[in-house]
VEXLUMGU-893998 format. One line per 8 residues: number of its first residue (from 1); their letters; for each residue x, y, z of N, C-alpha, C. Coordinates in pm, whole numbers, plus 50000, padded with zeros to 5 digits. Layout:
<vexdos>
NUM	a	X,Y,Z,X,Y,Z,X,Y,Z  ...
</vexdos>
This chain:
<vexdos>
1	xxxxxxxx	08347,52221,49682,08481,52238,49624,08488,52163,49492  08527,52217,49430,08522,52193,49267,08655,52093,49243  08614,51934,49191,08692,51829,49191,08795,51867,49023  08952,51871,49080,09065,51873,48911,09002,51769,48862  08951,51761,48743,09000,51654,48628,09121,51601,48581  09137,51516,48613,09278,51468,48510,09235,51439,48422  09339,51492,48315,09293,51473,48129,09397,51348,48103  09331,51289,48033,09401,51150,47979,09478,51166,47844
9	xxxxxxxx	09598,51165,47832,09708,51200,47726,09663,51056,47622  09630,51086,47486,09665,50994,47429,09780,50970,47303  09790,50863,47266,09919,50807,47255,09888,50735,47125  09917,50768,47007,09919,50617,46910,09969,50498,46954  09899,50435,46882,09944,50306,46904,10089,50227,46822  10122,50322,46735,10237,50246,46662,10376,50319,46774  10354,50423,46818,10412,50509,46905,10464,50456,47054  10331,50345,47052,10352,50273,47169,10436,50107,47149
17	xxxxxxxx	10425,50107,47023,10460,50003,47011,10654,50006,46995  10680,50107,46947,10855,50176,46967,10899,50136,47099  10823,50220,47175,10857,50259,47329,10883,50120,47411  10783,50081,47376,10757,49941,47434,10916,49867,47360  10940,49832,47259,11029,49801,47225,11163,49867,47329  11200,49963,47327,11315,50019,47356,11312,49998,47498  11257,49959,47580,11177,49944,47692,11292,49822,47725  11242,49725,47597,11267,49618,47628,11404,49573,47619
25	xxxxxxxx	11440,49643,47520,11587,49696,47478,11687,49696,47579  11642,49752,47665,11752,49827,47758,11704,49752,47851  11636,49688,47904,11615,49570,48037,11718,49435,47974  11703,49431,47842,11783,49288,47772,11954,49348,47743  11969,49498,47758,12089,49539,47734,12211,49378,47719  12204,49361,47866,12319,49310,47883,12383,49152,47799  12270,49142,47726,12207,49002,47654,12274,49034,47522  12229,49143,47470,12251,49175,47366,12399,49230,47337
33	xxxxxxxx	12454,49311,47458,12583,49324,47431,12667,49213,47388  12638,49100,47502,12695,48980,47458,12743,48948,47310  12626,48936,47280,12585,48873,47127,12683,48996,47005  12678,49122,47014,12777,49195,46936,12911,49162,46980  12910,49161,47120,13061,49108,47140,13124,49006,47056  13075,48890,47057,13072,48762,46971,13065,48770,46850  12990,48862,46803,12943,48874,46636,13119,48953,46599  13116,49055,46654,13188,49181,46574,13333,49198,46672
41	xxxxxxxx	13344,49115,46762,13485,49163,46860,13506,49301,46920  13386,49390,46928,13309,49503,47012,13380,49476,47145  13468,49619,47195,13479,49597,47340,13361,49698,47386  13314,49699,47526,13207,49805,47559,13073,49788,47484  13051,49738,47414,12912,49713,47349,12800,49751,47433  12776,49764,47544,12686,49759,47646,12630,49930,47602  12704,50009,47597,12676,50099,47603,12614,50166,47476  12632,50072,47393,12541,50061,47262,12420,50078,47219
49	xxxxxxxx	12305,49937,47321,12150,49996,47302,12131,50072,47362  12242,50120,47474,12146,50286,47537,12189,50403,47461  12269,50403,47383,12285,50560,47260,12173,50545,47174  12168,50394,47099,12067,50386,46982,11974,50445,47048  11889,50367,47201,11776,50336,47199,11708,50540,47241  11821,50591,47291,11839,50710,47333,11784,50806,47217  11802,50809,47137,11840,50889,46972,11735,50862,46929  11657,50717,46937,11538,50675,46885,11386,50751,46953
57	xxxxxxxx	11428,50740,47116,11369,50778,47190,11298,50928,47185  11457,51004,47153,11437,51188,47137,11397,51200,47005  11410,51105,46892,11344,51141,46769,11165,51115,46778  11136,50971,46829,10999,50950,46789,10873,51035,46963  10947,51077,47035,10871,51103,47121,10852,51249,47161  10756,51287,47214,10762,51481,47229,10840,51504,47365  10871,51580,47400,10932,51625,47559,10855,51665,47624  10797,51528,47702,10726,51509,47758,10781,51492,47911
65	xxxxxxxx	10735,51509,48007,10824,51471,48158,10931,51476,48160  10999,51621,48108,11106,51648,48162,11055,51707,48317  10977,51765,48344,10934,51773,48445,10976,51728,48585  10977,51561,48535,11048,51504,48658,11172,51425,48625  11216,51431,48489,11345,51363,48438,11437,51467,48508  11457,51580,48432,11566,51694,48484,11610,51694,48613  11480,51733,48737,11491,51747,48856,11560,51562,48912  11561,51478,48875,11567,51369,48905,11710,51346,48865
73	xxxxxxxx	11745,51387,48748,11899,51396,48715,11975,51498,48789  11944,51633,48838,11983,51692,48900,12077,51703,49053  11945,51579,49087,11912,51567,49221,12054,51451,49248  12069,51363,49145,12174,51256,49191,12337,51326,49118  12297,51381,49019,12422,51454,48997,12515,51569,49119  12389,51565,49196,12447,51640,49320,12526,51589,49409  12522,51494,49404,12595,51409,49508,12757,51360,49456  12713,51340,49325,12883,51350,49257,13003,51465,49315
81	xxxxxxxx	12880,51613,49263,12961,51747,49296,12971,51737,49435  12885,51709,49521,12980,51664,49701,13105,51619,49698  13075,51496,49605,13138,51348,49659,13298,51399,49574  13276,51496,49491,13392,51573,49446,13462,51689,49480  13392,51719,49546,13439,51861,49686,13521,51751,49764  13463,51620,49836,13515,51581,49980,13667,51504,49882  13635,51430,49795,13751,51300,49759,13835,51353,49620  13768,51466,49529,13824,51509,49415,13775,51383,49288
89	xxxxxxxx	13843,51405,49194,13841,51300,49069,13878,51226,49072  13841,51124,49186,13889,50977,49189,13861,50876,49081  13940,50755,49056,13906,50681,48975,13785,50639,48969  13722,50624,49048,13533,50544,49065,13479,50632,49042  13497,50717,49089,13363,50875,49113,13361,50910,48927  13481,50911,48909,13395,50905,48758,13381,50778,48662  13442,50657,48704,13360,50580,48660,13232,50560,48711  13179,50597,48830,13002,50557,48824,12959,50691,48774
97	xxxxxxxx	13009,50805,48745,12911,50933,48702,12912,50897,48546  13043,50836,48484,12983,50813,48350,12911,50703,48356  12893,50577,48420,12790,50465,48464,12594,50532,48467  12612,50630,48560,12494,50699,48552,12392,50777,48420  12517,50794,48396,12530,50930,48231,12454,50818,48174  12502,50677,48121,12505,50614,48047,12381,50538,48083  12365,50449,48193,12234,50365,48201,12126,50421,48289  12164,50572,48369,12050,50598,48434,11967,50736,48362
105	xxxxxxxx	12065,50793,48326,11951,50892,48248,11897,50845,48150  11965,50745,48107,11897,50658,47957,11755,50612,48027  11782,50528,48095,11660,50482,48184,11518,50572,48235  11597,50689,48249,11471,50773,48332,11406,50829,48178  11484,50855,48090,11445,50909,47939,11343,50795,47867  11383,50682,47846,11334,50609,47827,11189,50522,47861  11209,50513,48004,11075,50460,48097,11000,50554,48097  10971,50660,48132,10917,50743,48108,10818,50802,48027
113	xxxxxxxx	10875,50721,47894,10762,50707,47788,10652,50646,47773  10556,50668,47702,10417,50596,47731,10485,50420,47685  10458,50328,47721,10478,50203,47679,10387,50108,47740  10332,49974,47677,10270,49889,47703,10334,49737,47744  10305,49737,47894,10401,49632,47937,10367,49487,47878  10246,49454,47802,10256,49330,47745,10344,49317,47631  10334,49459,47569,10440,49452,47466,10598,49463,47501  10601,49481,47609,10767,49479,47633,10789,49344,47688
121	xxxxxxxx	10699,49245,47725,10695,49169,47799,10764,49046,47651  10678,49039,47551,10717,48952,47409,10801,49012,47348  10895,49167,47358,10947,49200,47315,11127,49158,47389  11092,49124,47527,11241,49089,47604,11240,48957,47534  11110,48850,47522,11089,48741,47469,11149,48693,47343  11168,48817,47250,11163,48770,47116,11345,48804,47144  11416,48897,47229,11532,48931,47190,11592,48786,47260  11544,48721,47379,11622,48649,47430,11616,48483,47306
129	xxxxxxxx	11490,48478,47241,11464,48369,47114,11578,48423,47057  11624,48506,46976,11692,48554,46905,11861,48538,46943  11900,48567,47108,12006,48550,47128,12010,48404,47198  11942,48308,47193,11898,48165,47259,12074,48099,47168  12175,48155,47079,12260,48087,47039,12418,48145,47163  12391,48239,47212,12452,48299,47271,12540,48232,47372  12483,48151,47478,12483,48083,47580,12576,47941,47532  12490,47853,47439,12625,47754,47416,12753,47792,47369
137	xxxxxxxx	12769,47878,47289,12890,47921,47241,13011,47981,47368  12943,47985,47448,13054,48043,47587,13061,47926,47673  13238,47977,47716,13323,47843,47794,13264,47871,47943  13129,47831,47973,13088,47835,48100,13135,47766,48186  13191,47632,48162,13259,47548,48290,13403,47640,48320  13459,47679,48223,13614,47740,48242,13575,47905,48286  13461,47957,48310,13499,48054,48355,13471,48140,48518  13494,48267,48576,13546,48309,48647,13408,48327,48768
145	xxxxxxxx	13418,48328,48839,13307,48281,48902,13253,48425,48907  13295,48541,48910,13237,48687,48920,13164,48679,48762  13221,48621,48647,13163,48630,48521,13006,48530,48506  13074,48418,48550,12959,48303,48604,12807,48408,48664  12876,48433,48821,12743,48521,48857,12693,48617,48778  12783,48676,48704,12686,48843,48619,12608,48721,48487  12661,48625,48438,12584,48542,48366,12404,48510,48381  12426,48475,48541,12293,48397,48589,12192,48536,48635
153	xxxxxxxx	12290,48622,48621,12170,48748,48661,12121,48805,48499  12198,48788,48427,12191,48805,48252,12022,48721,48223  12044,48599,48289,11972,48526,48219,11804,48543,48325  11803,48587,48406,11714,48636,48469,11586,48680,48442  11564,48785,48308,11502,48844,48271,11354,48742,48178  11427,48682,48109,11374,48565,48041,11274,48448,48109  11358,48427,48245,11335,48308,48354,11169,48325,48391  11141,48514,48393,11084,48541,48526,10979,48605,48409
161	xxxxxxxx	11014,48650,48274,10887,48677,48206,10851,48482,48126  10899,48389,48181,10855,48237,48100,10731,48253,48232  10773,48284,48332,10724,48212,48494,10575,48298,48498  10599,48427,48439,10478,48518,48456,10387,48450,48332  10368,48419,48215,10332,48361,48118,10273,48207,48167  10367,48163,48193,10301,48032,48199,10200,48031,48353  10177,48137,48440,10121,48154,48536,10010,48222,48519  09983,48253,48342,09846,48353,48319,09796,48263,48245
169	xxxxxxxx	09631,48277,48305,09580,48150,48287,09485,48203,48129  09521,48331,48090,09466,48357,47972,09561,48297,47849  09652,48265,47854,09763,48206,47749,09759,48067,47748  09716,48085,47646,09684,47953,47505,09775,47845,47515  09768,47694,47504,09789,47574,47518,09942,47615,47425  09915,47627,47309,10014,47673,47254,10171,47736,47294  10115,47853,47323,10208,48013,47393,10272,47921,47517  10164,47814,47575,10275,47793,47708,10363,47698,47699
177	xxxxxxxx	10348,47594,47591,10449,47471,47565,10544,47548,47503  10537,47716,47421,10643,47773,47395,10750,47836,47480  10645,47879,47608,10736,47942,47746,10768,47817,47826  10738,47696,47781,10764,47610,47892,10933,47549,47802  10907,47553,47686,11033,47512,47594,11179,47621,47636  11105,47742,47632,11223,47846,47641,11275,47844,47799  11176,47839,47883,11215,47789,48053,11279,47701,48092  11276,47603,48006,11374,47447,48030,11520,47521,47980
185	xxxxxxxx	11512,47561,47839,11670,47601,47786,11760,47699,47849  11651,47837,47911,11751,47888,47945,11762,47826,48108  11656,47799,48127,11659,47718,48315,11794,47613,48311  11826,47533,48220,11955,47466,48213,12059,47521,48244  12061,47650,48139,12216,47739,48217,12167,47787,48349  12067,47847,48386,12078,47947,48560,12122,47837,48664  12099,47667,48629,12069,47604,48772,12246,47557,48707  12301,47623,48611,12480,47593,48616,12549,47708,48651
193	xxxxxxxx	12513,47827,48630,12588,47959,48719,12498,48060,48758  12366,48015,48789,12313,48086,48907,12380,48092,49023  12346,48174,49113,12389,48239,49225,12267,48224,49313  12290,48257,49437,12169,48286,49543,12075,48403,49548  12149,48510,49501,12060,48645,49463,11993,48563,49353  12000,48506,49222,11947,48504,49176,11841,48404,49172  11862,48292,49269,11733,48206,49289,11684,48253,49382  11704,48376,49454,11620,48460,49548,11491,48553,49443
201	xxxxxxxx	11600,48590,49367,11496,48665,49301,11392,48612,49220  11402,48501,49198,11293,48396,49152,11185,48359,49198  11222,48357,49376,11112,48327,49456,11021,48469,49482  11120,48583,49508,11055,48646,49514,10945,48690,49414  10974,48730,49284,10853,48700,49190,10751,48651,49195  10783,48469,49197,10656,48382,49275,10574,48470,49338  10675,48476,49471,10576,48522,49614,10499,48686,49540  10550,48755,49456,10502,48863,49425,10336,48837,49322
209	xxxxxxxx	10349,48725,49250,10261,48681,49125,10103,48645,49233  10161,48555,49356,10083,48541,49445,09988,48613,49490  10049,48730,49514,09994,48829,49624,09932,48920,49533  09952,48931,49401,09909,48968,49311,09782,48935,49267  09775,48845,49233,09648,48730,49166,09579,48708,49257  09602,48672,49398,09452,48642,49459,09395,48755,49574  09283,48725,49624,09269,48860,49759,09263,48721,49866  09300,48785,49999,09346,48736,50098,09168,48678,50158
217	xxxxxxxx	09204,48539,50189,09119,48485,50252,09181,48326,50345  09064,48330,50439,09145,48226,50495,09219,48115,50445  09204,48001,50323,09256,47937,50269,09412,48021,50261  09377,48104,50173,09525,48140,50175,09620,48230,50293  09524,48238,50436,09620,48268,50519,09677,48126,50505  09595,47988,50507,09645,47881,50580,09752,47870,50440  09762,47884,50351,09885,47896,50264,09964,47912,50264  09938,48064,50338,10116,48104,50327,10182,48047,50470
225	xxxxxxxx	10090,48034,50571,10116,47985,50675,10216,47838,50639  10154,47737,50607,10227,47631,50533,10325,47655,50483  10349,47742,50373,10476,47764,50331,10600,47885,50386  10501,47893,50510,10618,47907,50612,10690,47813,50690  10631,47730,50723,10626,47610,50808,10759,47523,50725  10718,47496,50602,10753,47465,50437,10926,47524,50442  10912,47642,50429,11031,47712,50440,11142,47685,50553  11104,47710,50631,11223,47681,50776,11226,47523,50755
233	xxxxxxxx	11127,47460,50744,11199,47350,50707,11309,47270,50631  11326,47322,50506,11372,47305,50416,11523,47446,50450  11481,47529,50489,11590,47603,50570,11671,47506,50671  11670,47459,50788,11754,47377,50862,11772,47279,50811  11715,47258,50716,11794,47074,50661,11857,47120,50488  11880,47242,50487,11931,47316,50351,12038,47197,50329  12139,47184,50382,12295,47126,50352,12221,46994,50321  12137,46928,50394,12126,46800,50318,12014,46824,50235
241	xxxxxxxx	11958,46890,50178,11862,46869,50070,11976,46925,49951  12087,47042,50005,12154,47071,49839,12272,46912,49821  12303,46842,49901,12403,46721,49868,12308,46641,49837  12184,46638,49823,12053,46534,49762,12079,46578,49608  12052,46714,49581,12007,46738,49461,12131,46741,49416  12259,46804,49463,12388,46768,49385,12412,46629,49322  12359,46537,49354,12368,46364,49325,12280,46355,49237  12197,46395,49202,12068,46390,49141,12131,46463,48982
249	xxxxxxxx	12160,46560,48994,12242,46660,48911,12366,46599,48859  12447,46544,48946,12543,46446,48909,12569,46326,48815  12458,46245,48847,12399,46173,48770,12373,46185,48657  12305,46318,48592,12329,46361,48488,12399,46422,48420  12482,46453,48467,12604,46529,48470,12587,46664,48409  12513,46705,48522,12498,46851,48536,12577,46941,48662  12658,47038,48629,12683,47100,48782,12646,47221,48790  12604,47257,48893,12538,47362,48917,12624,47476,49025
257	xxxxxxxx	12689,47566,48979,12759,47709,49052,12653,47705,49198  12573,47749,49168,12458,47799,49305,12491,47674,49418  12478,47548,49342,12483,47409,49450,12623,47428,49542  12701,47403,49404,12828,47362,49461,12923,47457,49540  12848,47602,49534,12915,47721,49636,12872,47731,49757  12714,47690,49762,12634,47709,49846,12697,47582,49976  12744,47467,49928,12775,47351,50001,12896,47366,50050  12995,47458,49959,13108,47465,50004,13116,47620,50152
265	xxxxxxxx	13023,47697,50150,13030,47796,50217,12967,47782,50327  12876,47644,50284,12771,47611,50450,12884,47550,50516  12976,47459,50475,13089,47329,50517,13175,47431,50582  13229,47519,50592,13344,47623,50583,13277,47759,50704  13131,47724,50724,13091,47806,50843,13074,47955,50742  13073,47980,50652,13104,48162,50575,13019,48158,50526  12862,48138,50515,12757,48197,50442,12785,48297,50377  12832,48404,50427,12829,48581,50383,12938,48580,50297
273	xxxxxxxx	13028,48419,50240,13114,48413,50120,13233,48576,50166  13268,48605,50288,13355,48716,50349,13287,48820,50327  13171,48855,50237,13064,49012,50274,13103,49058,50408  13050,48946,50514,13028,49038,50639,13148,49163,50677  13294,49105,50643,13424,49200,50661,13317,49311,50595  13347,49307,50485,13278,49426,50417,13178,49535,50446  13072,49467,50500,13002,49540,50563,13034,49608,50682  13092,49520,50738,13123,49602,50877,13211,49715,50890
281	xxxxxxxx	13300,49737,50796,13401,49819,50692,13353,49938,50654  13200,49924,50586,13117,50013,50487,13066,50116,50588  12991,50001,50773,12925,50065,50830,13010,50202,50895  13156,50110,50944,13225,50199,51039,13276,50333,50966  13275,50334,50823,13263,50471,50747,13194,50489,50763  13055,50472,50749,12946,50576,50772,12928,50612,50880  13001,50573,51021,12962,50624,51154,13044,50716,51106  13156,50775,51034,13243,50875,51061,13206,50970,50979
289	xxxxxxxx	13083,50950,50873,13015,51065,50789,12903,51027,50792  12791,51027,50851,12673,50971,50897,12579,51066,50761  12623,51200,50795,12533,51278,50700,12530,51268,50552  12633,51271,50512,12645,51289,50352,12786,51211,50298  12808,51109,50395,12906,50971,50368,13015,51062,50350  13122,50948,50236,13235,50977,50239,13274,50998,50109  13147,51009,50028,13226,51034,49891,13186,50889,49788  13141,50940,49645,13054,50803,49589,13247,50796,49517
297	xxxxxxxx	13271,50595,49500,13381,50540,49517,13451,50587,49633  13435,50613,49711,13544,50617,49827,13578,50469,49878  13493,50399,49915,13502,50288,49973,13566,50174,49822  13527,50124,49732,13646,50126,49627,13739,50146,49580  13774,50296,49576,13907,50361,49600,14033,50300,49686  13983,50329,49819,14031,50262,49964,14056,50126,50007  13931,50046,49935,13955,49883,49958,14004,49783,49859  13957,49856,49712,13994,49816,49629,13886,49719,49540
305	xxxxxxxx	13750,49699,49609,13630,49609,49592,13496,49696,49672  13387,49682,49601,13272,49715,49602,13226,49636,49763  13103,49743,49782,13071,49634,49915,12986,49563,49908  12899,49545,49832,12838,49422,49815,12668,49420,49868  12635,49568,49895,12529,49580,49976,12503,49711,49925  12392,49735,49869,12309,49879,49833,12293,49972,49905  12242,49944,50028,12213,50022,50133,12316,50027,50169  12430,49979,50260,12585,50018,50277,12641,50080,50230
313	xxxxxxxx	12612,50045,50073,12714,50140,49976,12654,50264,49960  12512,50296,49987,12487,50459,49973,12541,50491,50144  12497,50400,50225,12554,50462,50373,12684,50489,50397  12752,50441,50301,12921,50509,50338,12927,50582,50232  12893,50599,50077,12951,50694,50002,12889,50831,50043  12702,50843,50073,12629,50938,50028,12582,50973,50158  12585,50883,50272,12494,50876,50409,12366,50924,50403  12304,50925,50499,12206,50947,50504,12086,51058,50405
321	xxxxxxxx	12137,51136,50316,12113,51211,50266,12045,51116,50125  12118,51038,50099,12053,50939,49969,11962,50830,50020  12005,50742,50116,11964,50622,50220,11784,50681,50240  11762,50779,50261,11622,50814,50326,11515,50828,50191  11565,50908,50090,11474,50928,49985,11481,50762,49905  11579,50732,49868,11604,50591,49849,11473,50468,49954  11518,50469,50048,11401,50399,50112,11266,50468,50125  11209,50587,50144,11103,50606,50118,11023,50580,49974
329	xxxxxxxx	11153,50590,49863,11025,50584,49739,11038,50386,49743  11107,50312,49805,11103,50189,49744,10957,50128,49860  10980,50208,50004,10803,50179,50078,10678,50212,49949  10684,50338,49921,10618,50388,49859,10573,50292,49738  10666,50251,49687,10619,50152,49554,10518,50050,49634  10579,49953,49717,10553,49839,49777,10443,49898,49831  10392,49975,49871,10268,50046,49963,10158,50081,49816  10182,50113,49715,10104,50120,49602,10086,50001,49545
337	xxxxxxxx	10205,49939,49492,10163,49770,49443,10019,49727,49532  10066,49672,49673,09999,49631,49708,09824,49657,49790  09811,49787,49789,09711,49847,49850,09638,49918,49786  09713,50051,49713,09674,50089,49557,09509,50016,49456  09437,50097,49450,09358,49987,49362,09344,50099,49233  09391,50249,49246,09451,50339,49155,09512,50299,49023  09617,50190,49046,09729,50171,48962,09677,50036,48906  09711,50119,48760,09681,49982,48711,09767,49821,48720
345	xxxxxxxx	09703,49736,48674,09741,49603,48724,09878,49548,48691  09858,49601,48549,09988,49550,48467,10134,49650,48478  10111,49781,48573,10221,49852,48602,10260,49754,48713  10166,49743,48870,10206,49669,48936,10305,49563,48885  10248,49477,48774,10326,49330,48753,10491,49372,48712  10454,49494,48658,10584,49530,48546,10692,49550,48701  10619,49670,48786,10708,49730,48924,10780,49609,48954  10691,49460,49034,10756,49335,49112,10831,49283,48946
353	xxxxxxxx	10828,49278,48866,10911,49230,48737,11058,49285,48814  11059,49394,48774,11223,49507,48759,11238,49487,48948  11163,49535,49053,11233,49499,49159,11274,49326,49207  11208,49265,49143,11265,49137,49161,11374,49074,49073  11403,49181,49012,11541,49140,48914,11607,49181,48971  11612,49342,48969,11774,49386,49068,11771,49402,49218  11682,49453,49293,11719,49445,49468,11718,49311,49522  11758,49188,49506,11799,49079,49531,11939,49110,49490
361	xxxxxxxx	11915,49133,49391,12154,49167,49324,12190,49234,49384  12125,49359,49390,12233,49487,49484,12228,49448,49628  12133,49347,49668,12179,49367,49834,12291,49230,49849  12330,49157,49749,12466,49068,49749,12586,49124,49690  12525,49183,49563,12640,49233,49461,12613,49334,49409  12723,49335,49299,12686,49483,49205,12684,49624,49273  12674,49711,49163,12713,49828,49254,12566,49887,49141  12501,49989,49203,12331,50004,49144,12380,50162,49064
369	xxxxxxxx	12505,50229,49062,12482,50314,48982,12526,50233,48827  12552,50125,48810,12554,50095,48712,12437,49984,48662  12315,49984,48715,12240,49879,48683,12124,49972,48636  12103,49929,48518,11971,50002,48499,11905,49967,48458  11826,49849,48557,11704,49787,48620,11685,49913,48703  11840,49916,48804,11766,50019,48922,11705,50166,48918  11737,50190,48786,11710,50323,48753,11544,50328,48696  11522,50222,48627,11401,50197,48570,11301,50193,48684
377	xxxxxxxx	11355,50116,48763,11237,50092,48949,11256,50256,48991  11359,50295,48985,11327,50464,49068,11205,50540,48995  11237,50535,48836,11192,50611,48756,11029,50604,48760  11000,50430,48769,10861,50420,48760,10805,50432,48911  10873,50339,49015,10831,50440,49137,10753,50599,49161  10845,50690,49097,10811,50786,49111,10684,50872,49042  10698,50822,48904,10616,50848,48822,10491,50724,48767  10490,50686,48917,10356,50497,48904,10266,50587,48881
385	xxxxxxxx	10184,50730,48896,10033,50763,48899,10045,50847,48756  10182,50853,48715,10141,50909,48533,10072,50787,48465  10122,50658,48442,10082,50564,48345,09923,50548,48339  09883,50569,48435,09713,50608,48442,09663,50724,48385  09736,50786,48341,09686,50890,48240,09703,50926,48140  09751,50770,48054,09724,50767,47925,09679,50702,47865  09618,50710,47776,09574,50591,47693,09648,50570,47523  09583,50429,47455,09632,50420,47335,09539,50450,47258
393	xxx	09520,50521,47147,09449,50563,47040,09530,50460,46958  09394,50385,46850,09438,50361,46734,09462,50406,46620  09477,50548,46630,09531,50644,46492,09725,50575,46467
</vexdos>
């Protein structure tokens, strides 16, 4: 039987170097809106680098994978036209369809393109150097604790490409006292309105860089073993190790959002900060539309607040009909990352990059038709075995 060839697409290199940019663009979106906000008194700014980066995108690139862009836009636009048969033109249903319009087709248009993740990697680098004035200029002690949290997930992006850098042992004495400089500055603000999603998503990275970099041998069963051991430990004695480091922090007179919520919600018995109502709310809609939910914003509409959980929130708006393809392609990634010897290395790093930014957020907060991180993880999910079939030409 006569073996297909796959033909390898190539790509200039200045071509790649755009992409890569715009790449980076739209992962730093929310950074950068900031910063016009401040500059120019811009309301909505957000929606800014995804027109530019959009326009830039359809000028310098061929139409390429519409293939699986179209069918992929199709496929979630369908669920609107349900979710507008069952509930009509509710207020949400079209705020997340223009949410989608705006950061997820941008996203699938965008990622999609050939790009080189080291270059997007110095390119989130150079925007967050650039907006590094951003952060003092805002009344962080005076503000709202929902603004606080979207802050510490803002600053995220930066945290976790210093952590990947200073963890590659090919970067120069130099490059790392530079990522170790930029890790202290912006690490100052996350440990003052970080959140728990977001020092979740920190670890997870770690644990991802790990599993990454070495192959499994006994030493490192006895590793992770330890830092299991490690973990529950530091788990049951949580309340007194965060009133340790609150004093410690104190002392310098630093306060930290993540500490001082975390102490007040362990004291008060409410870990789930009232989620759990919520959820249980989200589920008992979806027992009553199991198949195809109740309609995307219904549960917003009705309660008046998001539920706080990804999977919930497709199980009551979309049921089961979104919930299944949704969890199969996110196995699917995690089953290629890690087993995969197909895919190249640096897609892997890029995949645990973007899922360790947003599925830590969406399973506390946020609502994922407006995040587009999450659109970027679907997009490359799906399309992980194209990036192997291109290369860069230096023409």
């Amino acid at each position: 039987m006569e073996k297909i060839k796959i033909i390898q697409l190539q790509f200039p290199d200045r071509l790649i170097k755009v992409n890569s940019f715009l790449v980076a663009v739209i992962i730093s979106a929310n950074i950068i809106a900031i910063a016009i906000n401040m500059l120019t008194g811009l309301n909505n700014s957000i929606v800014l680098p995804f027109i530019i980066c959009s326009l830039i995108s359809f000028v310098v690139n061929r139409k390429i994978n519409l293939i699986v862009v179209i069918p992929l836009i199709l496929f979630f636009l369908s669920f609107f036209f349900v979710s507008y048969i069952q509930i009509g033109a509710s207020t949400h249903l079209k705020g997340y369809l223009l949410s989608f319009c705006t950061f997820g087709i941008t996203s699938f248009i965008i990622t999609l393109q050939p790009f080189d993740v080291k270059r997007v990697m110095s390119y989130i680098t150079l925007i967050y150097v650039l907006a590094s004035w951003v952060l003092p200029n805002m009344d962080i002690d005076n503000m709202l604790p929902g603004n606080k949290m979207g802050l510490g997930y803002l600053i995220l992006p930066i945290i976790l490409v210093c952590i990947s850098q200073l963890a590659n042992v090919n970067i120069n004495l130099q490059k790392k006292i530079f990522y170790l400089i930029l890790v202290v500055w912006y690490g100052y603000f996350i440990i003052k309105v970080g959140t728990r999603g977001a020092f979740l998503s920190i670890v997870l990275y770690v644990f991802f860089l790990l599993i990454l970099n070495k192959k499994f041998t006994l030493s490192r069963v006895i590793t992770y073993v330890s830092s299991f051991v490690v973990f529950i430990l530091v788990y049951s004695n949580f309340l007194s190790i965060l009133l340790f480091v609150k004093g410690i922090l104190g002392n310098i007179n630093i306060k930290s959002n993540f500490i001082d919520k975390s102490i007040l919600l362990i004291e008060e018995d409410n870990i789930f900060n009232g989620r759990d109502s919520l959820y249980g709310l989200a589920f008992d809609g979806f027992k009553e539309s199991w198949l195809y939910g109740n309609g995307i914003g219904f549960f917003n509409d009705f309660y008046g607040t998001y539920v706080h959980n990804i999977f919930l929130q497709m199980l009551n708006e979309t049921g089961v009909l979104l919930v299944i393809p949704f969890v199969l392609i996110i196995f699917y990634g995690l089953f290629q990352i890690l087993f995969s010897k197909k895919i190249d290395r640096s897609i892997k790093f890029f995949i645990c990059f973007i899922f360790s930014l947003v599925i830590p957020k969406l399973m506390v907060s946020s609502i994922f038709w407006k995040e587009q991180l999450f659109w970027i993880l679907v997009i490359m999910i799906i399309s992980i075995r194209w990036f192997k079939n291109y290369h860069i030409s230096k023409n």
